[in-house]
Steps between C-alpha positions, in 0.01 A plus 500: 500500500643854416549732695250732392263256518575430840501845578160574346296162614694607885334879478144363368481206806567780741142609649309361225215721581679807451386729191712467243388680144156709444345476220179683383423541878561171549795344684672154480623395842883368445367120564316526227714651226737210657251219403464692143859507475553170574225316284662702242841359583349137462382555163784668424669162599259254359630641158798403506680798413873511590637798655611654131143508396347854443148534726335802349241720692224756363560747729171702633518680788324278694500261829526211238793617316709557803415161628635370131785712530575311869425156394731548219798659689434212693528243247844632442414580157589775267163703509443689164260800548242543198294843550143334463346869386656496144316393249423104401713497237807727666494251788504213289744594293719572865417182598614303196823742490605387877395121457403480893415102582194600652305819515258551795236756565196572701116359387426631177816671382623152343 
């Protein structure tokens, strides 16, 4: 495990009830942005990807997006940033031009 990873999972586990990101007047308590994070993680796992492999992330600011950003810091994967407000075929073309092994997003941006 890196240390970064350490470092982050270490900070979340710490008072687990403690507000952690608002979003929309809405907060996310750190225990649950860890459980986000770390489902993430798993699929992130399940894939199969080795550490050289390219995870890239719409990026929305959002309570999603952060946790993606997390779970892929995490993963100890490169995370490649796509701005999900260009247009379809600008972000596509980024996309293809990068060659991430995965791209993930939040419900109904993919």
């Amino acid at each position: 495990m890196s240390q970064l990873r350490e470092k982050i999972i270490s900070v979340l586990s710490e008072d687990r009830d403690a507000k952690l990101l608002e979003f929309k007047e809405r907060w996310v308590c750190r225990g649950d942005f860890l459980t986000i994070v770390q489902e993430l993680d798993g699929i992130i796992s399940k894939l199969g990807l080795n550490e050289r492999d390219g995870i890239g992330c719409l990026l929305r600011s959002n309570d999603g997006c952060a946790a993606l950003l997390m779970a892929g810091f995490c993963s100890d994967h490169c995370v490649v940033p796509f701005n999900a407000l260009l247009p379809d075929g600008r972000l596509i073309e980024d996309i293809v031009e990068m060659r991430p092994a995965v791209v993930v997003g939040t419900a109904g941006e993919l």
